[in-house]
PDBQT receptor file of N, H, CA, C and O in Angstrom, charges set to zero:
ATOM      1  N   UNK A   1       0.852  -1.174   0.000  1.00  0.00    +0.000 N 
ATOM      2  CA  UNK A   1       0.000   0.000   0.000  1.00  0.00    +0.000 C 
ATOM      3  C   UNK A   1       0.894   1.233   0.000  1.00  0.00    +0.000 C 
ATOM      4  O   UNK A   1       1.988   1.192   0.563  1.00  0.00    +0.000 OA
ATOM      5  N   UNK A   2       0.465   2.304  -0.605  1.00  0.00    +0.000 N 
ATOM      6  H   UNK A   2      -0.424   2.337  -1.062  1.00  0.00    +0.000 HD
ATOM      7  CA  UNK A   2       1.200   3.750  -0.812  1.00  0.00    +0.000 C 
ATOM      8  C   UNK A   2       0.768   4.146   0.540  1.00  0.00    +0.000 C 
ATOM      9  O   UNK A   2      -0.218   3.729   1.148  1.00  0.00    +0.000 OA
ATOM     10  N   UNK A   3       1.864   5.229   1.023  1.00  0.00    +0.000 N 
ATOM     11  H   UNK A   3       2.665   5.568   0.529  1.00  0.00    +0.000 HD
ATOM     12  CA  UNK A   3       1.567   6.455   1.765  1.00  0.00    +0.000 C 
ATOM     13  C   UNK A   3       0.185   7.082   1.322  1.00  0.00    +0.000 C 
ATOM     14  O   UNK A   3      -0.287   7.052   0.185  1.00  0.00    +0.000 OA
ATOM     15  N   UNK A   4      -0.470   7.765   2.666  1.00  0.00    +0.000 N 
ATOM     16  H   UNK A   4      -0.086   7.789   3.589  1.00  0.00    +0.000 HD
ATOM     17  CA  UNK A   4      -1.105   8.550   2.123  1.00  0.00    +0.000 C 
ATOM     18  C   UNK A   4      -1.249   9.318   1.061  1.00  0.00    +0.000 C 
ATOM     19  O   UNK A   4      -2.175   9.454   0.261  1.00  0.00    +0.000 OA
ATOM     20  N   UNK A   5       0.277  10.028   1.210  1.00  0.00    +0.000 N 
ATOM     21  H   UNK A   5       1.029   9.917   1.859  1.00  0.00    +0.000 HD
ATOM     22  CA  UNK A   5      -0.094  10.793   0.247  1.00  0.00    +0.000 C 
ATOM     23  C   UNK A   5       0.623  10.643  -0.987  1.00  0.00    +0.000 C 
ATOM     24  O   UNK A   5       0.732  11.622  -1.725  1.00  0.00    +0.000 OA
ATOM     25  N   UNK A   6       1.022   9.764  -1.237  1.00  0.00    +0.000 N 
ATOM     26  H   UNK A   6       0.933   8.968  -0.637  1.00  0.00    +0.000 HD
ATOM     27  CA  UNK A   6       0.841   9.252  -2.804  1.00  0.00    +0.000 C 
ATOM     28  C   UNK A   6       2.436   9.382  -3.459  1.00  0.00    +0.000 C 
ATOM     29  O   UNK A   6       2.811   9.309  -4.630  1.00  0.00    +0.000 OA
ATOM     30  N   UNK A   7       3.291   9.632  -2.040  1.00  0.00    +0.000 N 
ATOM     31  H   UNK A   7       2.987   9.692  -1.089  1.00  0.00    +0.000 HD
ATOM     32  CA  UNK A   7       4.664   9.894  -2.713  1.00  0.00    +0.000 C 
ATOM     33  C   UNK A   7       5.702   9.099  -3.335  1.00  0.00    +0.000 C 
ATOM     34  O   UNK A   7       6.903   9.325  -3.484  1.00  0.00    +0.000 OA
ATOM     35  N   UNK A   8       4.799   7.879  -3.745  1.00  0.00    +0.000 N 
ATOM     36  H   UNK A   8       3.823   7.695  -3.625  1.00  0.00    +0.000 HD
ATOM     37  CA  UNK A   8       5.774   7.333  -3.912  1.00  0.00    +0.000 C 
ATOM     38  C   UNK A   8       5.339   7.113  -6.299  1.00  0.00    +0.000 C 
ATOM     39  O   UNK A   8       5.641   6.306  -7.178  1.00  0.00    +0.000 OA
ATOM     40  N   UNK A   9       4.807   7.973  -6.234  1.00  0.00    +0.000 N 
ATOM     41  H   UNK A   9       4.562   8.628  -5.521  1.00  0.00    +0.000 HD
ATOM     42  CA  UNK A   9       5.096   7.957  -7.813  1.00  0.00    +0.000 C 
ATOM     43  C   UNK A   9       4.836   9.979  -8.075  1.00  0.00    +0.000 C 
ATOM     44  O   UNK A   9       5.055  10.684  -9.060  1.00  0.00    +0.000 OA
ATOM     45  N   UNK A  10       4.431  10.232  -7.029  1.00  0.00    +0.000 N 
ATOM     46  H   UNK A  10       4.253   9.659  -6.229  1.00  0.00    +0.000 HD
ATOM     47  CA  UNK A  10       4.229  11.820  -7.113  1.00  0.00    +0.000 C 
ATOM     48  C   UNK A  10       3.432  11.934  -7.914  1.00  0.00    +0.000 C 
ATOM     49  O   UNK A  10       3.731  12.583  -8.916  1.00  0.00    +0.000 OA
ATOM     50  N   UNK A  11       1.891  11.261  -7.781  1.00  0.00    +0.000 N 
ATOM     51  H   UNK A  11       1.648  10.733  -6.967  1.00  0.00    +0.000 HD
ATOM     52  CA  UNK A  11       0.804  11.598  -8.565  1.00  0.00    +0.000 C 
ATOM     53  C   UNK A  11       0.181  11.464  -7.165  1.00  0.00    +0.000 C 
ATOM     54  O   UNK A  11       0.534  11.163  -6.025  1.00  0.00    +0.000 OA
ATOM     55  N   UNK A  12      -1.457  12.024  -8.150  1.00  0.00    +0.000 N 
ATOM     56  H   UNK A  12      -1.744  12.269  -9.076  1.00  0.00    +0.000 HD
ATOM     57  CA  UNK A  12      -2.662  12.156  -7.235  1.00  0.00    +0.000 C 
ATOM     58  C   UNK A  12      -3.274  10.730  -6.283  1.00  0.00    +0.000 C 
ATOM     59  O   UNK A  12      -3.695   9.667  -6.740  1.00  0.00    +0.000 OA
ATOM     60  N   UNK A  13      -3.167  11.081  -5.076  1.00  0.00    +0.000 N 
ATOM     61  H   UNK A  13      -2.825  11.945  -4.706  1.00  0.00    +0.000 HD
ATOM     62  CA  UNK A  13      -4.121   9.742  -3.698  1.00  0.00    +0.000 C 
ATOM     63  C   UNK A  13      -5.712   9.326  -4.341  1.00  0.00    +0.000 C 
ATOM     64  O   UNK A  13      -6.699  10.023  -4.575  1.00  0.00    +0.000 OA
ATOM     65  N   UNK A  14      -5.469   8.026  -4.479  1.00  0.00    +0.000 N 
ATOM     66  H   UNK A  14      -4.667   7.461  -4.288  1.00  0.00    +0.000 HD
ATOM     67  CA  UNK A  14      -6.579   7.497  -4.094  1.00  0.00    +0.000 C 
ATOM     68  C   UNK A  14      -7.086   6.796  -3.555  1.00  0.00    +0.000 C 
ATOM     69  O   UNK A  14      -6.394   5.844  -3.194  1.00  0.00    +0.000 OA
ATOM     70  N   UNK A  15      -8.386   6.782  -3.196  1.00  0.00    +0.000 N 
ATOM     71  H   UNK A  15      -8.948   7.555  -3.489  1.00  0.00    +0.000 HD
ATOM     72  CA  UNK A  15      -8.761   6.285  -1.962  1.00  0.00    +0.000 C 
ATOM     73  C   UNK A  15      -9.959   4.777  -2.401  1.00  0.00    +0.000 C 
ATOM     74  O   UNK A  15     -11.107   4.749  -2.845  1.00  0.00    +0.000 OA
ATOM     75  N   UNK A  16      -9.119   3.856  -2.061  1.00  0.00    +0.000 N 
ATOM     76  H   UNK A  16      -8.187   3.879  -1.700  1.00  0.00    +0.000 HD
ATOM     77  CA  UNK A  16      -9.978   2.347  -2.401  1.00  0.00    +0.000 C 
ATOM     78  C   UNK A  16     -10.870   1.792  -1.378  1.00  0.00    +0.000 C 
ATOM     79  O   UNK A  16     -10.418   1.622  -0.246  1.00  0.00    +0.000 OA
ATOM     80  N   UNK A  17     -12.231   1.455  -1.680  1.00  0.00    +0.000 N 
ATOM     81  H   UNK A  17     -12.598   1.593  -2.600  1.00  0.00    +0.000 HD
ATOM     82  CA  UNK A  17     -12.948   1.394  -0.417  1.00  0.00    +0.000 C 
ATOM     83  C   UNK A  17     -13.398  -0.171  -0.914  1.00  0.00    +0.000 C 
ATOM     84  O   UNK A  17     -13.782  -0.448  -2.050  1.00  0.00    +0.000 OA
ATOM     85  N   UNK A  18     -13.229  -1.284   0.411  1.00  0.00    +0.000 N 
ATOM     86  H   UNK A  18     -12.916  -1.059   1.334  1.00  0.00    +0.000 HD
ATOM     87  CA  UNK A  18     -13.012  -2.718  -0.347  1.00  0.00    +0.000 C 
ATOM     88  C   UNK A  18     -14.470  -3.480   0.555  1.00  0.00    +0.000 C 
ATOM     89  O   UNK A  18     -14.576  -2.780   1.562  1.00  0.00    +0.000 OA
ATOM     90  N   UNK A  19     -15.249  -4.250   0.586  1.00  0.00    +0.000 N 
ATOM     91  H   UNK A  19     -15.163  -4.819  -0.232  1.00  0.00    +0.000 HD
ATOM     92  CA  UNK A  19     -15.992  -4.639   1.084  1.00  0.00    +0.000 C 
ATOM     93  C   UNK A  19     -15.620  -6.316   1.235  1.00  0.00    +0.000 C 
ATOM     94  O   UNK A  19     -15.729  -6.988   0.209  1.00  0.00    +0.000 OA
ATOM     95  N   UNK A  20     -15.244  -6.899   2.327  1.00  0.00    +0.000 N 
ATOM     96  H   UNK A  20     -15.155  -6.353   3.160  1.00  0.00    +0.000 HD
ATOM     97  CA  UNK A  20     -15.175  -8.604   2.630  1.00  0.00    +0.000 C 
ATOM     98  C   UNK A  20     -16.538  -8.910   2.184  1.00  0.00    +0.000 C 
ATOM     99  O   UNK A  20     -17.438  -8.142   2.524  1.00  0.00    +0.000 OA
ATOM    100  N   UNK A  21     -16.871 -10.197   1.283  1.00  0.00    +0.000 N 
ATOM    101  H   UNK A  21     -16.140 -10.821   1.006  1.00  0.00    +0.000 HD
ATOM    102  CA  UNK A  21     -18.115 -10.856   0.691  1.00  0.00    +0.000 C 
ATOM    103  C   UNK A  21     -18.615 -11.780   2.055  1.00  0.00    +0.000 C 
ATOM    104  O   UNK A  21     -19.761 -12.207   2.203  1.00  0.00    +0.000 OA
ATOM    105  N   UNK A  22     -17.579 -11.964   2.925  1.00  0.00    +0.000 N 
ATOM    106  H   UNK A  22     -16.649 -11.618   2.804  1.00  0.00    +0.000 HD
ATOM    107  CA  UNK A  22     -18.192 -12.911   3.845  1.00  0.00    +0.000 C 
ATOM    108  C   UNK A  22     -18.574 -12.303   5.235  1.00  0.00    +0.000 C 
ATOM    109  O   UNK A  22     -19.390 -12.875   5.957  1.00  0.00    +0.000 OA
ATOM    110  N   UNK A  23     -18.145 -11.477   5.488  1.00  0.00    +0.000 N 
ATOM    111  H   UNK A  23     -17.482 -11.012   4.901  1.00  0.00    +0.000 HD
ATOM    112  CA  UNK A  23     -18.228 -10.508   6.779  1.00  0.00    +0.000 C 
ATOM    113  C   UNK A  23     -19.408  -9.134   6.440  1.00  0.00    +0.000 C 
ATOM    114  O   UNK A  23     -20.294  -8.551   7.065  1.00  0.00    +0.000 OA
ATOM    115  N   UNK A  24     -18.956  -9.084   5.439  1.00  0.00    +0.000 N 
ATOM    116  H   UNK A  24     -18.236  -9.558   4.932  1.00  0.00    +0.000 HD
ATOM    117  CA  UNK A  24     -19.517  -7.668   4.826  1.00  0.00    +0.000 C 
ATOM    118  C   UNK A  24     -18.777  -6.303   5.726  1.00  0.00    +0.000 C 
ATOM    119  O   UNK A  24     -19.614  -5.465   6.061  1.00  0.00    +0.000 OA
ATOM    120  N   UNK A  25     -17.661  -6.063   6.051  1.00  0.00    +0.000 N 
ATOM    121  H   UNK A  25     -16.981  -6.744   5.779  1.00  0.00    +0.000 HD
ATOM    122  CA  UNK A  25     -17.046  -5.074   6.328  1.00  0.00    +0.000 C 
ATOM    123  C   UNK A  25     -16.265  -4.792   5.594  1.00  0.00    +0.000 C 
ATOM    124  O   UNK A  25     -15.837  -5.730   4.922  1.00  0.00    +0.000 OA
ATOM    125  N   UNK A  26     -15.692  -3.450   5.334  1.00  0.00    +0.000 N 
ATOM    126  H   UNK A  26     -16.040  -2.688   5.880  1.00  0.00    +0.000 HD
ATOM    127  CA  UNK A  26     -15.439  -2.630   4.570  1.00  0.00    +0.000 C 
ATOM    128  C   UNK A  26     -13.972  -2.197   5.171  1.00  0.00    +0.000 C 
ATOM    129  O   UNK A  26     -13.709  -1.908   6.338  1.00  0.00    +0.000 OA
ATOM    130  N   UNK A  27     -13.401  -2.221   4.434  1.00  0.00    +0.000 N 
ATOM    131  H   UNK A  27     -13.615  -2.456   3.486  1.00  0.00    +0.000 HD
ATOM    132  CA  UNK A  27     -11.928  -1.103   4.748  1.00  0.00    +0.000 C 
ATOM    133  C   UNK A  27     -11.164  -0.150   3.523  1.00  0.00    +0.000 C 
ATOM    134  O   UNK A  27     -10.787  -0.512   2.408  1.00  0.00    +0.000 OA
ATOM    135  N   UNK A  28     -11.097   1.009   4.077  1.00  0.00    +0.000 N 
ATOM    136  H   UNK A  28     -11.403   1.303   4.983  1.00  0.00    +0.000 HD
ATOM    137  CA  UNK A  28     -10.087   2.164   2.998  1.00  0.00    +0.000 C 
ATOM    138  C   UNK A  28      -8.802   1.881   3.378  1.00  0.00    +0.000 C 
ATOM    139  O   UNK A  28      -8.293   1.709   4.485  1.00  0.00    +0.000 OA
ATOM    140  N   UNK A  29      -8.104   1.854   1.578  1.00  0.00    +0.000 N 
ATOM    141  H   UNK A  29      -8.518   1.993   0.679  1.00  0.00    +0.000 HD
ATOM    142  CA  UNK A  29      -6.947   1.712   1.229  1.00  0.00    +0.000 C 
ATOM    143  C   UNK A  29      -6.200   2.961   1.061  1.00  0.00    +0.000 C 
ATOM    144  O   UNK A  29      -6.699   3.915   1.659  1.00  0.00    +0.000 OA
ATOM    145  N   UNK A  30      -5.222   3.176   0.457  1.00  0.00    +0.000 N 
ATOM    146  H   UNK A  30      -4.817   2.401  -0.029  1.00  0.00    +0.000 HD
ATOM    147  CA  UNK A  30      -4.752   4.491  -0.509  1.00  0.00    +0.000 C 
ATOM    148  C   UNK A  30      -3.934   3.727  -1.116  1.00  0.00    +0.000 C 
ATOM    149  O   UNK A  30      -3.425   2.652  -0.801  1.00  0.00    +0.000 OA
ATOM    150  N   UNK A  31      -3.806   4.761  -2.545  1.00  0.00    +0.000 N 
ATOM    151  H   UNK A  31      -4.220   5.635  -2.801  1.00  0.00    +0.000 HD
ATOM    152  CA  UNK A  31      -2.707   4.105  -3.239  1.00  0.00    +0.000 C 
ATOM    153  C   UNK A  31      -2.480   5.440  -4.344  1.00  0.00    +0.000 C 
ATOM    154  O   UNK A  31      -3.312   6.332  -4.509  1.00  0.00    +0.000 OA
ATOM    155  N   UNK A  32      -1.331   5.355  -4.950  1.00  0.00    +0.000 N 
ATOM    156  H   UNK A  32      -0.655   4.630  -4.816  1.00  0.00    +0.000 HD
ATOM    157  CA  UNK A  32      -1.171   6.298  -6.158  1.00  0.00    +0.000 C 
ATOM    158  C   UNK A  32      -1.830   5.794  -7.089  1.00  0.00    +0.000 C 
ATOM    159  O   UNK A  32      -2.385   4.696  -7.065  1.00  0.00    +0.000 OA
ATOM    160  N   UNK A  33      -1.810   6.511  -7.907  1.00  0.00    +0.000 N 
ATOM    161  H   UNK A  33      -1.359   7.403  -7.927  1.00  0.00    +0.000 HD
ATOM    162  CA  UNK A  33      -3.337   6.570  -9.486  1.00  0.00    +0.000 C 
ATOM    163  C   UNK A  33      -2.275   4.842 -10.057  1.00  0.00    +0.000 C 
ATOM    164  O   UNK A  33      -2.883   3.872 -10.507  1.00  0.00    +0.000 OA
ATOM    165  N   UNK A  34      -1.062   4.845  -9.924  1.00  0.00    +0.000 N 
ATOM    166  H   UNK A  34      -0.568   5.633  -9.558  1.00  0.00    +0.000 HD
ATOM    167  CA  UNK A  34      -0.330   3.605 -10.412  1.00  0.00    +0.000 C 
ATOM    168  C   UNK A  34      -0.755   2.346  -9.929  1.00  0.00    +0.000 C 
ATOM    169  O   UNK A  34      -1.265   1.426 -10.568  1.00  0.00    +0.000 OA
ATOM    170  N   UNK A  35      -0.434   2.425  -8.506  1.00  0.00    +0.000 N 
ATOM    171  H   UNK A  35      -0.020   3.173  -7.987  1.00  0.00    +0.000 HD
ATOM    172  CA  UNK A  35      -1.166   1.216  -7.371  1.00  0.00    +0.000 C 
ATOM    173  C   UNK A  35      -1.964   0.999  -7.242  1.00  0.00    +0.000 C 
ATOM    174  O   UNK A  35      -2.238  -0.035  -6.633  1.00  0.00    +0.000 OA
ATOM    175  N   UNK A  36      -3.108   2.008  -7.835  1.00  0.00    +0.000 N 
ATOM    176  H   UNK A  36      -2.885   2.848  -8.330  1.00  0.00    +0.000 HD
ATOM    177  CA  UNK A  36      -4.582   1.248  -7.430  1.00  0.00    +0.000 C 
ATOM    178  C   UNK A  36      -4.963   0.693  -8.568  1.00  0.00    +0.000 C 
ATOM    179  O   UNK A  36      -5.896  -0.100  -8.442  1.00  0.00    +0.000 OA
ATOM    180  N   UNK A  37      -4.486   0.868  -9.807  1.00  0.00    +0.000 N 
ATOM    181  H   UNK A  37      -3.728   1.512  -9.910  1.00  0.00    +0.000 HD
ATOM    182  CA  UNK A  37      -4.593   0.238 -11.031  1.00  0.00    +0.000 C 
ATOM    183  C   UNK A  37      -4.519  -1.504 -10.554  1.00  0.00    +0.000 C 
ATOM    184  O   UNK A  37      -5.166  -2.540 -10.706  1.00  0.00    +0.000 OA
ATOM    185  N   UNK A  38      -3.352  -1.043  -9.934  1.00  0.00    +0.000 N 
ATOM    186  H   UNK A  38      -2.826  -0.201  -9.810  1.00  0.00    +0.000 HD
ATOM    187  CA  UNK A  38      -2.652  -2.685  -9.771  1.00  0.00    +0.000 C 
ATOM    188  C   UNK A  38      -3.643  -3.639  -8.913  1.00  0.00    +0.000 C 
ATOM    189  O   UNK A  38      -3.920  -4.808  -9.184  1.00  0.00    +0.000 OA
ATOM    190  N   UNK A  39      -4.246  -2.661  -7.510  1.00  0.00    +0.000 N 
ATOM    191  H   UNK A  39      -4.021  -1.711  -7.290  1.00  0.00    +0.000 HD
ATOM    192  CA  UNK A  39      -4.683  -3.502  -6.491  1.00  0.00    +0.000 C 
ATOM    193  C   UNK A  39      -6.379  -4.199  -7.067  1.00  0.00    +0.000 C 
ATOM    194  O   UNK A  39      -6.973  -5.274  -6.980  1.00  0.00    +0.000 OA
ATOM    195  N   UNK A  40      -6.640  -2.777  -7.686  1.00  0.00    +0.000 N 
ATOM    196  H   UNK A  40      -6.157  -1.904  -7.757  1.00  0.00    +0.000 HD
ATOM    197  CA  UNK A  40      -8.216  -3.230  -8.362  1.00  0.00    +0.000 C 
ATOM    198  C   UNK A  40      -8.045  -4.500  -8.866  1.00  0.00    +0.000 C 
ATOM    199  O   UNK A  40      -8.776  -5.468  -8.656  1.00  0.00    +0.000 OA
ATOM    200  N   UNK A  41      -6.753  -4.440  -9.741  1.00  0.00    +0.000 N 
ATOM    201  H   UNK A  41      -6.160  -3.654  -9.911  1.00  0.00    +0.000 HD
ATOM    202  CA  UNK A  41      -6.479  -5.915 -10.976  1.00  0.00    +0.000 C 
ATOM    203  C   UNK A  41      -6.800  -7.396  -9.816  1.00  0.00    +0.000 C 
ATOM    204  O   UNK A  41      -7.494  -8.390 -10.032  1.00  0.00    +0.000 OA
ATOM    205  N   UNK A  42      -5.974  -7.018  -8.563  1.00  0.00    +0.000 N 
ATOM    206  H   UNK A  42      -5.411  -6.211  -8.387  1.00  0.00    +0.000 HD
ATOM    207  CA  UNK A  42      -5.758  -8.361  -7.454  1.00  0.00    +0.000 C 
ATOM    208  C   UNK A  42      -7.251  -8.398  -6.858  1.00  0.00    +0.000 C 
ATOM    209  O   UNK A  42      -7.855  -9.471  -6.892  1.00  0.00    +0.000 OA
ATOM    210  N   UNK A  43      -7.777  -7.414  -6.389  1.00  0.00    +0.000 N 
ATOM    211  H   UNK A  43      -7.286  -6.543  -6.362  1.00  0.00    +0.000 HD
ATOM    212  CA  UNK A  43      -9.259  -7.518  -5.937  1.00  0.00    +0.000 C 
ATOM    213  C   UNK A  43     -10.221  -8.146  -7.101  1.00  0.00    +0.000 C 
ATOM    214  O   UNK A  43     -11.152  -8.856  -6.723  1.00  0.00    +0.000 OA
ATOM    215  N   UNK A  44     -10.098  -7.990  -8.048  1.00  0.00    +0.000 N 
ATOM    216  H   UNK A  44      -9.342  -7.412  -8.356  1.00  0.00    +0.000 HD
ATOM    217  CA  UNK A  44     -10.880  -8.188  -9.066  1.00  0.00    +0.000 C 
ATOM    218  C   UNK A  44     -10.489  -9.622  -9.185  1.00  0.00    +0.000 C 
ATOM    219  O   UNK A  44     -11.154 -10.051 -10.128  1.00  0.00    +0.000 OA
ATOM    220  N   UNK A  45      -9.847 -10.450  -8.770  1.00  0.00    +0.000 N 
ATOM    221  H   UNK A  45      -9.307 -10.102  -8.004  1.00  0.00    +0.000 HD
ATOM    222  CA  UNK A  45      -9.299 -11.985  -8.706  1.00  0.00    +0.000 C 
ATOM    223  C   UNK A  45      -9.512 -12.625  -7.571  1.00  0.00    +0.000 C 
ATOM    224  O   UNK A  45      -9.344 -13.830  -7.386  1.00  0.00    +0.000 OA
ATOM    225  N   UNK A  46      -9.886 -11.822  -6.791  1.00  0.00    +0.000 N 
ATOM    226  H   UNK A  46     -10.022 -10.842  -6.942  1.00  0.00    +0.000 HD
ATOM    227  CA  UNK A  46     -10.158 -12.393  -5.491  1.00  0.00    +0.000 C 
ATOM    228  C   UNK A  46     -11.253 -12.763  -5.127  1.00  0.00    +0.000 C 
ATOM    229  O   UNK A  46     -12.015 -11.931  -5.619  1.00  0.00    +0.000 OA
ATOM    230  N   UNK A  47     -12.201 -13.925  -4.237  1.00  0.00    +0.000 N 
ATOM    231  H   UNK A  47     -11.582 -14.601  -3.837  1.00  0.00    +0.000 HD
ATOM    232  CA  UNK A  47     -13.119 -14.404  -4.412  1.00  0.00    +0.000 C 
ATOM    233  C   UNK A  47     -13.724 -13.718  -2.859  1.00  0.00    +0.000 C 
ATOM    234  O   UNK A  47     -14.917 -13.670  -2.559  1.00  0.00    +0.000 OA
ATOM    235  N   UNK A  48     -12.865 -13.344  -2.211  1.00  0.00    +0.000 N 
ATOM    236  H   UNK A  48     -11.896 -13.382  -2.455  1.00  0.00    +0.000 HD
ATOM    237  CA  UNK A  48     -13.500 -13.257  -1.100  1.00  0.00    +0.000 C 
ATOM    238  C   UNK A  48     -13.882 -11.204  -1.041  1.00  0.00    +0.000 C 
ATOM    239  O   UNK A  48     -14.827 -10.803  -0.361  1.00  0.00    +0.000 OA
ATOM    240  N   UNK A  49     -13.239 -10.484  -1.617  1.00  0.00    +0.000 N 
ATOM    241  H   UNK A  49     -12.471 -10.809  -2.169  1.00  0.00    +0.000 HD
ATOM    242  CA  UNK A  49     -13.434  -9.012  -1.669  1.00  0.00    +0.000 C 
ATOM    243  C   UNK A  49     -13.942  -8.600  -3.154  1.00  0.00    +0.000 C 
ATOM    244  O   UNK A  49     -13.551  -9.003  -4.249  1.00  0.00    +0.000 OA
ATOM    245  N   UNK A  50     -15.041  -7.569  -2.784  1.00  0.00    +0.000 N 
ATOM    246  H   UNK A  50     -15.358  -7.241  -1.894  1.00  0.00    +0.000 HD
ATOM    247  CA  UNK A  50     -15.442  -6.602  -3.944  1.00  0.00    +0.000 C 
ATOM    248  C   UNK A  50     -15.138  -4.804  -3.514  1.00  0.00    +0.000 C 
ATOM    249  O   UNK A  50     -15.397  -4.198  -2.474  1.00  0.00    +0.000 OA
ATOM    250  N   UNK A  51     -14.588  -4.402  -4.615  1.00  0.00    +0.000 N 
ATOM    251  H   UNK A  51     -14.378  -4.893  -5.460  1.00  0.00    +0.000 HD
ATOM    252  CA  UNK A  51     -14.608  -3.194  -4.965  1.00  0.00    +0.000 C 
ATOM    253  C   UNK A  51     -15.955  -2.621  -4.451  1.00  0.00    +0.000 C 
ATOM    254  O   UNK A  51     -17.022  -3.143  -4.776  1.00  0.00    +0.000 OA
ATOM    255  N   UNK A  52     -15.876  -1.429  -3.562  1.00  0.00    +0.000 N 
ATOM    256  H   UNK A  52     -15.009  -1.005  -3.298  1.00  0.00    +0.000 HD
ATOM    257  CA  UNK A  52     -17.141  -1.010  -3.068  1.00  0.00    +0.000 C 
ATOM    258  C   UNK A  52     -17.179   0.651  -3.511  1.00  0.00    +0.000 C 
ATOM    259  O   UNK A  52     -18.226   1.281  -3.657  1.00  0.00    +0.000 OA
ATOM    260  N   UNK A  53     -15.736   1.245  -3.699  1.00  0.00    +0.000 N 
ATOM    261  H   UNK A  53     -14.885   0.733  -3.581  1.00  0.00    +0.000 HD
ATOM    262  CA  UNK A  53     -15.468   2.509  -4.773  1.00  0.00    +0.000 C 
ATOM    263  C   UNK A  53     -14.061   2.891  -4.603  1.00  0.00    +0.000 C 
ATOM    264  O   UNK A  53     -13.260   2.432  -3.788  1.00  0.00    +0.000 OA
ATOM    265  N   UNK A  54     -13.861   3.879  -5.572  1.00  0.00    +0.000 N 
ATOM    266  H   UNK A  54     -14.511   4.251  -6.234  1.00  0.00    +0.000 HD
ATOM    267  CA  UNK A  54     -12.246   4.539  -6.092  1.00  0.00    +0.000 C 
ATOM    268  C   UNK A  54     -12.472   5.341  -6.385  1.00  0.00    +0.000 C 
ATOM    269  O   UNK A  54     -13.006   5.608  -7.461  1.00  0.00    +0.000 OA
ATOM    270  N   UNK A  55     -11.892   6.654  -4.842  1.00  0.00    +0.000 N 
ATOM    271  H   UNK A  55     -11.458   6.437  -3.967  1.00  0.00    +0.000 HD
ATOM    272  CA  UNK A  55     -12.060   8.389  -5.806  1.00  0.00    +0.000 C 
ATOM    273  C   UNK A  55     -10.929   8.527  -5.263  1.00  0.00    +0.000 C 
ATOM    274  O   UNK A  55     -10.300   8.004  -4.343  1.00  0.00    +0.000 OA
ATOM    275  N   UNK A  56     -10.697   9.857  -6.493  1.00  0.00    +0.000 N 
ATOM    276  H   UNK A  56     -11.207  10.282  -7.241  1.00  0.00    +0.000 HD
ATOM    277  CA  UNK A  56      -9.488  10.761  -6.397  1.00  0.00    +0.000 C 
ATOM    278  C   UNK A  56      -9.441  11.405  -5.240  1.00  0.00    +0.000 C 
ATOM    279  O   UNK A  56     -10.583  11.736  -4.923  1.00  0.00    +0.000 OA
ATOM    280  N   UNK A  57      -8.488  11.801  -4.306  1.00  0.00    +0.000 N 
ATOM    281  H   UNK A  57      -7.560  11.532  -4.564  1.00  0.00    +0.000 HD
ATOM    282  CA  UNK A  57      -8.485  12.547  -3.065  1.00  0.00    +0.000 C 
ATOM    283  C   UNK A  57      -8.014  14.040  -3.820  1.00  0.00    +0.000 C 
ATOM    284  O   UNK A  57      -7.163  14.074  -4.709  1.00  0.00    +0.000 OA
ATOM    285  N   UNK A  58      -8.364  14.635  -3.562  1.00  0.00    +0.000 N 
ATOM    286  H   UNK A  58      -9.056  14.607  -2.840  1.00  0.00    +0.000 HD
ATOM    287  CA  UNK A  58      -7.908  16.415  -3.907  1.00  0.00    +0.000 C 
ATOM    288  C   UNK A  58      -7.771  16.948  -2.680  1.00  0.00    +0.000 C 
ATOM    289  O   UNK A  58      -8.566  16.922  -1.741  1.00  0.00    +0.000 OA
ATOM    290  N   UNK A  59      -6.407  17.568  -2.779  1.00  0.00    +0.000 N 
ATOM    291  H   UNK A  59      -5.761  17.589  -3.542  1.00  0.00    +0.000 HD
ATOM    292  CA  UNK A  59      -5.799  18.309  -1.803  1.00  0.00    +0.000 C 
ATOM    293  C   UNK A  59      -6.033  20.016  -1.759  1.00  0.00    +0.000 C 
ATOM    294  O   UNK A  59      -5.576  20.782  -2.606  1.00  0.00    +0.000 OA
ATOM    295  N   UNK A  60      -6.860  20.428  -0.558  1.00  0.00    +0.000 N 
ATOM    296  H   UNK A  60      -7.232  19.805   0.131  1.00  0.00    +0.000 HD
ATOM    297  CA  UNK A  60      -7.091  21.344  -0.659  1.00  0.00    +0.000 C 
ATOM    298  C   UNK A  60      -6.078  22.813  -1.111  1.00  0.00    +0.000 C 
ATOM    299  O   UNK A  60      -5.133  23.150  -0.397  1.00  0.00    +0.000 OA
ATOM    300  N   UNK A  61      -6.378  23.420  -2.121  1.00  0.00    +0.000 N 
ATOM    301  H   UNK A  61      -7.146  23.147  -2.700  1.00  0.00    +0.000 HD
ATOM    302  CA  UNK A  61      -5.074  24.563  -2.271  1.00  0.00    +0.000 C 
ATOM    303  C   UNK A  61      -5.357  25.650  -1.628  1.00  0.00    +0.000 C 
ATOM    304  O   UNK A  61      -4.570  26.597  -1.598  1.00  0.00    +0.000 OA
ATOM    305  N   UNK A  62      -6.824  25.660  -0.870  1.00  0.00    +0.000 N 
ATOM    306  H   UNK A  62      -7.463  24.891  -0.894  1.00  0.00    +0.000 HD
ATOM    307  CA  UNK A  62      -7.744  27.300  -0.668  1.00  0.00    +0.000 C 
ATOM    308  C   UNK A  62      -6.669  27.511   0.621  1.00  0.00    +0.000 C 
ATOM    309  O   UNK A  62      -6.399  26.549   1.339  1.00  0.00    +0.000 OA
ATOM    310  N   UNK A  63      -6.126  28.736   0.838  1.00  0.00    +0.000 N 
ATOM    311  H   UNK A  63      -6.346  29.518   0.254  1.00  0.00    +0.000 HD
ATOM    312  CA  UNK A  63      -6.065  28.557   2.378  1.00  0.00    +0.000 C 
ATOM    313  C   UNK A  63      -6.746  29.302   3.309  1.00  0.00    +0.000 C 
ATOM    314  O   UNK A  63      -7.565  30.161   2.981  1.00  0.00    +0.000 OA
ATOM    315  N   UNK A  64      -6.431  29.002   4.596  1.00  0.00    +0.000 N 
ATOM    316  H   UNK A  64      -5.766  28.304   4.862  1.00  0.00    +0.000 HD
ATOM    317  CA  UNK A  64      -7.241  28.774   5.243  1.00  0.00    +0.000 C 
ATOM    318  C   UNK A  64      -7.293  30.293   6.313  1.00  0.00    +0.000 C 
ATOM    319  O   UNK A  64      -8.134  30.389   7.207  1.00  0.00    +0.000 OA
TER     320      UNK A  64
């Protein structure tokens, strides 16, 4: 799994939200726009987890 914040390809965080088929609980991932390509590919093979969503995190620029 990436850092939060995504430094390890210096693109934009995203945030993977995974649901267990047998429990039905849910856990958030992060990953860079690279890694989550990858992890979707392994979830998507996996019998026991579904993809429950994948958004872009945007970092606020307003300040404050």
């Amino acid at each position: 799994m990436c850092d939060r914040f995504g430094s390890c390809s210096n693109d934009e965080t995203c945030q993977l939200v995974l649901r267990n088929r047998v429990t039905g609980m849910e856990k958030v991932e992060h990953y860079c726009k690279a890694h989550l390509v990858l992890r979707v590919w392994e979830v998507e093979r996996d019998e026991e987890l579904d993809v429950v969503d994948a958004t872009t995190l945007r970092q606020s620029s307003t300040p404050s």
